[in-house]
C-alpha positions in Angstrom: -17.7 26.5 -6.5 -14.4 26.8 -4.8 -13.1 24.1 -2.8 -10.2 25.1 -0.6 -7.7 22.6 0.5 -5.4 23.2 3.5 -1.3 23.8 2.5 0.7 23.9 5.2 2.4 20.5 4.5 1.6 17.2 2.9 -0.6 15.7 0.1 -2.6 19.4 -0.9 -1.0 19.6 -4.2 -2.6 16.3 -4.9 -6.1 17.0 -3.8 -6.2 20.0 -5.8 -4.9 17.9 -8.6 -7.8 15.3 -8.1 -10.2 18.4 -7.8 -9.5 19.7 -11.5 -9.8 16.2 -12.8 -13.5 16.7 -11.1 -13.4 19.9 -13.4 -13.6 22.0 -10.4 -11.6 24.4 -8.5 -9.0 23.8 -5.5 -7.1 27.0 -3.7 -4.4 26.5 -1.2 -5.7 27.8 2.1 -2.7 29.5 4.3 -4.2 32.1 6.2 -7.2 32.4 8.3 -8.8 34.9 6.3 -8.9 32.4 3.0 -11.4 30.6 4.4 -14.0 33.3 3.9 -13.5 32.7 0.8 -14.2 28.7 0.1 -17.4 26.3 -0.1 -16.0 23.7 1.5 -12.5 22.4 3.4 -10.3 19.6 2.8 -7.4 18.6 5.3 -4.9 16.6 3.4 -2.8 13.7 5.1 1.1 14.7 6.2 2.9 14.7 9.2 0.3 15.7 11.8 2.3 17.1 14.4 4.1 19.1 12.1 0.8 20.3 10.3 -0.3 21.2 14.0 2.6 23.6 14.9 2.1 25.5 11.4 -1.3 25.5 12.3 -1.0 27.1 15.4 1.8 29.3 14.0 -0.4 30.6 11.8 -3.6 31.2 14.3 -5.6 28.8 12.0 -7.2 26.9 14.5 -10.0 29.5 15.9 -11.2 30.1 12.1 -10.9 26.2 11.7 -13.5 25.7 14.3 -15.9 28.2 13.2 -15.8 27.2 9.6 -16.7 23.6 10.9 -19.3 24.8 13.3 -20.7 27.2 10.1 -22.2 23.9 8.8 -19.3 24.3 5.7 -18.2 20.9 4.6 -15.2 19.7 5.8 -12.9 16.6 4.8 -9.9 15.6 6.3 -7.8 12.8 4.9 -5.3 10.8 7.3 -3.2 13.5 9.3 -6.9 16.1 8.1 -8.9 12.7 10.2 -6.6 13.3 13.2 -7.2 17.1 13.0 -11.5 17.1 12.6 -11.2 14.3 15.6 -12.9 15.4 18.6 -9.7 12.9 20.6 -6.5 11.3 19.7 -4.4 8.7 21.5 -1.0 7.6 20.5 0.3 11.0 19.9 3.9 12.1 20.9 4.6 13.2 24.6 2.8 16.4 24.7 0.2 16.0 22.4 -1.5 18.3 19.7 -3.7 20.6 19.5 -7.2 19.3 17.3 -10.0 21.0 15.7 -12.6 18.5 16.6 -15.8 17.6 15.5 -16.2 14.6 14.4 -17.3 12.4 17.5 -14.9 10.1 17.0 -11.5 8.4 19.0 -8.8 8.2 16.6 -5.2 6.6 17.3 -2.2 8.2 15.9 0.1 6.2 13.5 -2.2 3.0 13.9 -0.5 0.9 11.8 2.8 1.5 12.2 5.5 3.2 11.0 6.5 4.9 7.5 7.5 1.1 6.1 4.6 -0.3 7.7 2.0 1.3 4.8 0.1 -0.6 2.8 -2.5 -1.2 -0.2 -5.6 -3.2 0.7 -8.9 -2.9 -1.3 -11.9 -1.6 0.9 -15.5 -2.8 1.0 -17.3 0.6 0.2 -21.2 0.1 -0.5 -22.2 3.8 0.7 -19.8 5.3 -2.0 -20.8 2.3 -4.7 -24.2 3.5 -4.3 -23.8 6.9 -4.7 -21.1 7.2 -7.0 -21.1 3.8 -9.0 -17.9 2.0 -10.0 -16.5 -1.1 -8.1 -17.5 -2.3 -4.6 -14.6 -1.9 -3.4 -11.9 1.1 -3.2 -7.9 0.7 -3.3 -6.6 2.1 0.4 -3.6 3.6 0.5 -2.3 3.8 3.9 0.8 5.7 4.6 1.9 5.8 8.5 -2.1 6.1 9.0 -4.3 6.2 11.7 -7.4 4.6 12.6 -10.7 5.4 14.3 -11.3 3.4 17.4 -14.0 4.7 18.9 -17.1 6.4 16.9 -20.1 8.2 18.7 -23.8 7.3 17.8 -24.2 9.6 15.5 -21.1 8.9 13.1 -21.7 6.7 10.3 -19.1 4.4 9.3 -18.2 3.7 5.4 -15.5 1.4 5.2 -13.7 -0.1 7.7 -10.6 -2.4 7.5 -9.6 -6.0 9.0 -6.4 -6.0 10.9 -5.0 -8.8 12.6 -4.5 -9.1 16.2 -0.8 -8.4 16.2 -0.8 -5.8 14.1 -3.4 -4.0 16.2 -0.9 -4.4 19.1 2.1 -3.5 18.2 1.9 0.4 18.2 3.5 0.8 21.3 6.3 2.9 21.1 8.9 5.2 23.7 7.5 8.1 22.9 4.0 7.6 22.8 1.3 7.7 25.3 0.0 4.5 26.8 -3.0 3.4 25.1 -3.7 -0.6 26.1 -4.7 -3.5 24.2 -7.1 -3.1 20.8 -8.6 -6.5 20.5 -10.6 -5.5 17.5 -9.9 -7.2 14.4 -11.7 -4.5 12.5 -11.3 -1.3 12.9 -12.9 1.9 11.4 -10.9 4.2 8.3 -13.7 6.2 6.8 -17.0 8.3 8.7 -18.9 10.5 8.0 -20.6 13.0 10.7 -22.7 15.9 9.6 -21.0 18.2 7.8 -18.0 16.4 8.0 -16.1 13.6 6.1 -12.5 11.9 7.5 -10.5 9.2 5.5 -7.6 7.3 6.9 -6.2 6.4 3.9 -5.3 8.4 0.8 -7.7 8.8 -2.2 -5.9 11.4 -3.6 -3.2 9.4 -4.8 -5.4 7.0 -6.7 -7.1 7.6 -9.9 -10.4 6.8 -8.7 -12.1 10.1 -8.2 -14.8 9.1 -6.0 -14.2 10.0 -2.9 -14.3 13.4 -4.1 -17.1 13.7 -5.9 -19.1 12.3 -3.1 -17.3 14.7 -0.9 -18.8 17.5 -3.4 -21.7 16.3 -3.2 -21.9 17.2 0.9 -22.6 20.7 -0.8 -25.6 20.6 -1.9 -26.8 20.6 2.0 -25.6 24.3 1.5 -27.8 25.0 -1.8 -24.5 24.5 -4.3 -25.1 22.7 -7.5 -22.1 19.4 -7.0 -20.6 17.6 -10.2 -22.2 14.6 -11.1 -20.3 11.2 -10.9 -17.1 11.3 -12.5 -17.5 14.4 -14.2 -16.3 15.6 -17.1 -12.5 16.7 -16.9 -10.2 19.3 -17.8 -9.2 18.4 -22.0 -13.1 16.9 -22.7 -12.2 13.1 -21.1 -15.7 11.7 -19.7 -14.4 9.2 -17.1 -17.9 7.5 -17.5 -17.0 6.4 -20.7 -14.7 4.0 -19.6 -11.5 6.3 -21.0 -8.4 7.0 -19.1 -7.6 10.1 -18.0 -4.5 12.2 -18.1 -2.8 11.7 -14.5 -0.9 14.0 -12.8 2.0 11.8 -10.7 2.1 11.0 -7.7 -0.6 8.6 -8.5 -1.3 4.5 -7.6 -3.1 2.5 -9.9 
């Protein structure tokens, strides 16, 4: 099993790191013709206009599409949500180009800027259930966005309480209009199909379980998936309460 994890900019070193903890194998993916080569996709969190651009620079975006419509799994984490939603408000003047599929509205930089991130522990009974652990997972929101809007057939798996001002405040010179967000909850994690999106950052936490339930998404395509918390790299089970190794940056 080889998981590729997209490397034009941000947090891929990171997922690749969180990957081998898993005990399995993460490649950067550059050019179009890597992802021939892959089980499954993840799109790490950066700066999504800028990932965008290289994107496009690169002709990534055609193969991108077809590798999500080939069933593959695919997971994109913050700036990687933006990418896999089907829409996107709040951008800069101009806009970006998206990959789509997930049927899902998500708004760019929903709360706030780069001093505006935040911790916050997330209610998360779909991935308690699956993977064990906690209740609960540490968020860690960097400049992130937030879904909005979700289709029918999205499924929601954590979602996180905002308060009214904080949902209101995003407007901003150079960003498109996008009215008032009376929600005090809105959506940060769904899963659709094939197709997994985060607004927050799990790989800079120790807590591995956000990738081993997005491993698990594999076994739709007949691939055996580590089990919980798998063994790692150097013989330390996680699931018997040791601590790994960590590779920095990481938030405990």
């Amino acid at each position: 099993m080889t998981i590729g994890v997209l490397a034009l900019q941000g947090s891929y070193n990171e997922h690749i790191s969180a990957l081998r903890r898993l005990g399995v194998k993460g490649v950067e993916i550059k050019k179009p013709g890597q992802l021939d080569n892959i089980s499954a996709l993840i799109i790490p969190g950066g700066e999504s206009t800028t990932m965008a651009k290289l994107a496009e620079y690169h002709n990534l975006f055609p193969a991108l599409r077809e590798f999500v419509k080939m069933g593959k799994p695919v997971w994109g984490t913050c700036a990687g949500l933006i990418f896999l939603a089907d829409k996107a408000i709040g951008q800069k003047e101009g806009g970006q180009e998206l990959v789509g599929g997930l049927d899902c509205t998500v708004h760019r930089n929903f709360f706030g800027s780069q001093i505006q991130s935040f911790e916050v522990d997330l209610s998360v009974p779909e991935l308690s259930a699956q993977e064990g652990g906690l209740p609960s997972f540490r968020g860690v929101f960097i400049r992130a966005p937030a879904i909005v809007e979700a289709g029918p057939g999205v499924e929601v798996l954590a979602a996180c309480h905002v308060s009214l001002k904080t949902a209101s405040s995003k407007s901003d010179a150079d960003t498109q209009e996008v009215g008032s967000l009376p929600e005090q909850k809105v959506i940060v994690a769904v899963k659709q199909g094939n197709l997994l999106g985060t607004a927050f950052h799990p790989e800079l936490t120790a807590d591995t379980r956000w990738h081993s339930y997005f491993l698990k998404m594999l076994a739709k395509e007949d691939e055996p998936a580590p089990t919980t918390l798998a063994i790692v790299e150097g013989g330390v089970d996680l699931t018997a309460g040791q601590t790994p190794e960590i590779e920095m940056p990481i938030y405990q």
